[in-house]
N, C-alpha and C positions, 0 to 999 in steps of 0.2 A: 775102346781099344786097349789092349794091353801094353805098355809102352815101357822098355827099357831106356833107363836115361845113363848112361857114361858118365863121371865127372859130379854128379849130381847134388854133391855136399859144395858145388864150388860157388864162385860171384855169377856166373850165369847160367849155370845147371840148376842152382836150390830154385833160381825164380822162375824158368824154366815146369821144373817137375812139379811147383807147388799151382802154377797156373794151370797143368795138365790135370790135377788133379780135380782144380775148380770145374776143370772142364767133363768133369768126369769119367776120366780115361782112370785105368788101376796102371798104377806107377810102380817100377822097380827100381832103387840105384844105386847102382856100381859104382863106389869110389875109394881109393884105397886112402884118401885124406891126408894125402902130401901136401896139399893146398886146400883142401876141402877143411869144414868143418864139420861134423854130426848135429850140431846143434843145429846149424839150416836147412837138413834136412828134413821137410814136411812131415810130421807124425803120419800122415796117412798112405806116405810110402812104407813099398818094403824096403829095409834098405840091406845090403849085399859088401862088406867092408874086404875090398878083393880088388887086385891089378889085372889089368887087360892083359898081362904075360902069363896071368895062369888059367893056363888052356881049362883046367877044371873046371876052374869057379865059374868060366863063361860057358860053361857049356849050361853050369846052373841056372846060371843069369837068366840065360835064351830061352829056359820051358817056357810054351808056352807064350811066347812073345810076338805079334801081331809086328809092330816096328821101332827102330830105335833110333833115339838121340844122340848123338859122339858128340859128347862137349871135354873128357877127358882125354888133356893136354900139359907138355910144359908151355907153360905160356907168357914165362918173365921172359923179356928179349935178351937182358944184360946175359944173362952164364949161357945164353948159345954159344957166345963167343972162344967164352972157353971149354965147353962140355958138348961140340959140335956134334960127336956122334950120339951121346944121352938122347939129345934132341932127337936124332933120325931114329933112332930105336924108339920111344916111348911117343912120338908123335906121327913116324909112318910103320916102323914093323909091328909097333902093336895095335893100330889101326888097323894092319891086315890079318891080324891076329883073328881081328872083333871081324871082321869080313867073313872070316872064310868057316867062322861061329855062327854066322848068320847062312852063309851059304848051305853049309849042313844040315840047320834047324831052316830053312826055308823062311826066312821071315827076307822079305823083299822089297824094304822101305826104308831106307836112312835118311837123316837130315843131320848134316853134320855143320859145326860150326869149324868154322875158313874163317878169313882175316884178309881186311884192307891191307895187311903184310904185305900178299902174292901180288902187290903191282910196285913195291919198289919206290920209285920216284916218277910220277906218274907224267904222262905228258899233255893229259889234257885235266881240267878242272871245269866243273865237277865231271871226274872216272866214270866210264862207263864200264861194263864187264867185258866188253869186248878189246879194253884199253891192253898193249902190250902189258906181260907179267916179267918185272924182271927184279925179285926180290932182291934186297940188299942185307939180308941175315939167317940167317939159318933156319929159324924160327918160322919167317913167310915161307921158305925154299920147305920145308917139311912140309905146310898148309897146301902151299899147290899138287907138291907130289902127290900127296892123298888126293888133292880133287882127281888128278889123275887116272888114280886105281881106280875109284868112282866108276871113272867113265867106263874100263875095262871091265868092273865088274858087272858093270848094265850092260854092253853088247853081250859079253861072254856069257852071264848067268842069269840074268835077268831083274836081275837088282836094284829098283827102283834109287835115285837119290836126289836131294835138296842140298846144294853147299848155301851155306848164309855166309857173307861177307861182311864180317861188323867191320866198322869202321871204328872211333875210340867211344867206349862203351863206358859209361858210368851208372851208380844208382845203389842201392843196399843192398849188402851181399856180400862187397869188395874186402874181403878180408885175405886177400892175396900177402903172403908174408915169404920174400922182403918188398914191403909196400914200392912200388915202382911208378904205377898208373898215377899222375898229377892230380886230381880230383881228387883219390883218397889221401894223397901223401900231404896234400893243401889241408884238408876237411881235419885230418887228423890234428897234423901240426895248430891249426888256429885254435882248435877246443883243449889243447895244452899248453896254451901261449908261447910256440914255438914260431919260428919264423919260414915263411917257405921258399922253396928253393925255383928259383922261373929260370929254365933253361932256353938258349939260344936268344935271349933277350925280350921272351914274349912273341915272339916275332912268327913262332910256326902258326898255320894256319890250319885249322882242325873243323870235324865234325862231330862234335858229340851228338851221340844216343842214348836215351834213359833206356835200363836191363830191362824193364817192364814191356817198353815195347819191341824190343829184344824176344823177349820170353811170346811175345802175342804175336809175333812173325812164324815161330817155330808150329805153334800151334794151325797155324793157317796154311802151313804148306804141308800138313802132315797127309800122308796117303797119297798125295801129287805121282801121277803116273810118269816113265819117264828120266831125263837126265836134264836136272834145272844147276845154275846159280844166279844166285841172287845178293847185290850190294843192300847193305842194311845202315842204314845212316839218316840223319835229320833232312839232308840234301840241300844245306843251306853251312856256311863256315862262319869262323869264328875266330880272330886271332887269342891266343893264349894269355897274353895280358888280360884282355878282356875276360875270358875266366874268371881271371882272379879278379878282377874287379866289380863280377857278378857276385862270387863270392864275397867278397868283402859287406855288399848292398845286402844279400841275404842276410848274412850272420849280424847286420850293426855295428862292425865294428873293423877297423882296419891292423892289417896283414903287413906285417914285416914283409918284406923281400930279400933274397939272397939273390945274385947272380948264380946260378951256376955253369956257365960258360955255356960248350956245346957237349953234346950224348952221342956217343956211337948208336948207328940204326936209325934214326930219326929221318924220316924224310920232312921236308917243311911246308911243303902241300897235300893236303890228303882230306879232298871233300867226294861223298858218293853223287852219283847219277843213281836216281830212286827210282828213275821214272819205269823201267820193266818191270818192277815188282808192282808197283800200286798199279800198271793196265793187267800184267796177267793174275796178279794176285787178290789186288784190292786191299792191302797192306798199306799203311803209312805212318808215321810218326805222330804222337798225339802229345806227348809230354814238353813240352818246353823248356828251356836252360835253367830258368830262374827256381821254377816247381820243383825240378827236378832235382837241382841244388841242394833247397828246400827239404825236400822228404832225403837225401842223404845224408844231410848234417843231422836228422834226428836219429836215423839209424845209427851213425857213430858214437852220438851220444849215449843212445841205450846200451850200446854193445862194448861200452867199455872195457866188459872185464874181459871180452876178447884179446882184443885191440893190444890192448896195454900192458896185456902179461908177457911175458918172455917168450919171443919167437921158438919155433921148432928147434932151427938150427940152433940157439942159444941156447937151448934147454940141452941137446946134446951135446955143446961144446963143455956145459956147467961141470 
């Protein structure tokens, strides 16, 4: 299949498009690299360096295209708070931007990534999809809206869709700047002997996912007829202490800690219910915390001269 990927230089689009390509699908990716990098973008795509707001370049994007991936997103939680509508503009009106590009050019298959966001504080552990949605940032509240349109665009035109529900995603890739996600900001900080920062005392309780088997979900529900979502998470938690103290076991070597109090946004339980995807999909987690860990700290490592240069924003503040 021909598959456009959205987002596709980013932490879960590059491993996304580069699995699609294992898989022998011809890749295209759309990303205007606010967050992306070009470097992780798979040689064996095309790649397309263009915003979902220019009705053009997506009309270019779409030759041609069988079905697409939407992984392009604002996806830092902190500046929802203050850049409320950014967020509703670049994560739902130019979703329906890519919609109504798709609707044109007839391609009638999306799989978009959605977020453990759209449940807020959840009332049952492990969430099921069917759990009330009642986000508590901007950031989940734009994810659901789009599932939303989804659904409208499937009665109304016929528009196949997949929502993936990650839960907290980690693995190489993570080159999100300003580092926020605790996995990289730990992984980072340790390999510069810096100390890291454990918010809410360690005490939230989480589901990490390795991007890999992220990326191997995407590929499994592609062409799925229909109006699906689907939670994507390990299905099992993990208090945030323990994290670090996985990390610590990986790397050899012991991690400063900082308190950093409490985080706006943060719900403190947030484990998936898997169980609908592995009966109707045959999907599940393979990767383990410690592996997983593991193959991320060498990516950090390699990727130094990423990492460690002067953020975007610094480089234009310079």
């Amino acid at each position: 299949m021909r598959i456009l990927v959205t987002g596709g230089a980013g932490f879960i689009g590059s491993n996304v498009a580069r699995l699609l390509c294992d898989s022998g699908h011809a890749v295209t990716v759309l990303d205007n690299l606010s967050f992306g990098h070009s470097e992780l973008v798979d040689p064996r795509c095309r790649f397309l360096s263009g915003d979902l707001g220019d009705e053009e370049q997506l009309r270019e994007a779409m030759e041609g295209v069988d079905a697409v991936m939407h992984l392009a997103a604002s996806s830092i939680i902190a500046p929802s708070f203050a850049d409320p509508l950014g967020y509703v503009q670049n994560n739902l009106l130019n979703g329906a931007r890519l919609l109504e590009a798709m609707r044109r050019a007839r391609v009638l298959h999306i799989v978009f990534s959605s977020s453990a966001s759209v449940y807020g504080e959840p009332q049952r552990i492990p969430v099921p999809e069917d759990d009330p949605k009642r986000p508590i940032h901007i950031y989940g509240a734009s994810k659901l809206a789009f599932e939303d349109l989804l659904q409208g665009y499937y009665h109304a035109f016929g528009i196949n869709s997949v929502s993936l529900r990650y839960f907290n995603a980690y693995g190489p890739g993570d080159l999100q700047e300003p580092v926020t996600r605790a996995v990289p900001r730990w992984i980072r900080a340790a390999l510069t002997d810096q100390p890291v920062v454990l918010y809410w005392q360690g005490q939230q309780y989480r589901d990490y996912v390795f991007v890999e088997d992220i990326a191997r979900a995407h590929v499994q529900v592609l062409g799925m007829e229909g109006l699906h979502v689907y939670n994507l998470g390990m299905g099992h938690g993990i208090l945030m202490r323990d994290v670090v103290s996985a990390l610590q076991e990986v790397m050899d070597k012991p991690l400063a800690i900082i308190d950093g109090g409490q985080r706006d946004g943060d719900p403190m339980r947030l484990v998936a219910d898997i169980s609908r995807i592995r009966r109707e999909v045959g999907w599940q987690p393979e990767t383990e915390l410690r592996e997983g860990l593991l193959r991320s700290v060498r990516f950090y490592d390699g990727y130094r001269h990423l990492w460690e240069r002067p953020s975007l924003s610094d480089r234009r503040a310079a």
